[in-house]
N, C-alpha and C positions, 0 to 999 in steps of 0.2 A: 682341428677336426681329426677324427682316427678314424680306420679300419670300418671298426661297428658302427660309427654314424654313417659315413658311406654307403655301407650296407642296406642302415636302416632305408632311406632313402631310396635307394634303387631298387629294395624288393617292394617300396608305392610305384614303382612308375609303369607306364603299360608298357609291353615287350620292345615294339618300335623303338620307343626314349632310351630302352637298354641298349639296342642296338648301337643306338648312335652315341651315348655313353662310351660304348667299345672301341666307338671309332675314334671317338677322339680321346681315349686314352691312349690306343695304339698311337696314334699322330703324337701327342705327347712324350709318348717313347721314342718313335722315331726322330725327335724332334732335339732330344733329349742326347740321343748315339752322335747326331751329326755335329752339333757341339762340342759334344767330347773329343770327336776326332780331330775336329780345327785346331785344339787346343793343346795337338800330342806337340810335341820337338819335332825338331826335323832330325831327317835321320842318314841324308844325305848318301844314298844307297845309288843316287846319279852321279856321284864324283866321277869323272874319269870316262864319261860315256861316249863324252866326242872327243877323245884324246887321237883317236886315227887320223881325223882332220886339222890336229893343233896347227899341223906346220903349215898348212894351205891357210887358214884363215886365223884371225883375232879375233877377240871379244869385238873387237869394235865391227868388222866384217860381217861376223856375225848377227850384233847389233841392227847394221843398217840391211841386211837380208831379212831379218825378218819385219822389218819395217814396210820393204816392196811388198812382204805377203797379205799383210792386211787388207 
């Protein structure tokens, strides 16, 4: 299916169908952005963020603190 079939198609439907045509194109899109984003690399711009605390606690410390938070 292309473009002009599309077209043809939406310019039968009554305005309402357009509407929501729209909506779910946009959904479509947005649906479309949020996929792509799961699928970047990471980028690891958190390295190093709790390096203030290293000497107070461990992974593992750490680990089981957030475990009480839940």
């Amino acid at each position: 299916m292309n473009i002009e079939q599309i077209n043809k198609k939406i310019e039968k439907m009554p305005p309402d169908l357009v509407s929501e045509v729209m909506d779910y194109i946009d959904y479509l899109m947005h649906k479309y952005a949020v996929v792509s984003k799961t699928n970047k690399s990471f980028d690891f711009s958190w390295e190093g963020g709790l390096s203030e605390i290293s000497k107070e606690y461990t992974s593992v410390d750490l680990q089981h603190k957030v475990l009480e938070w839940r």
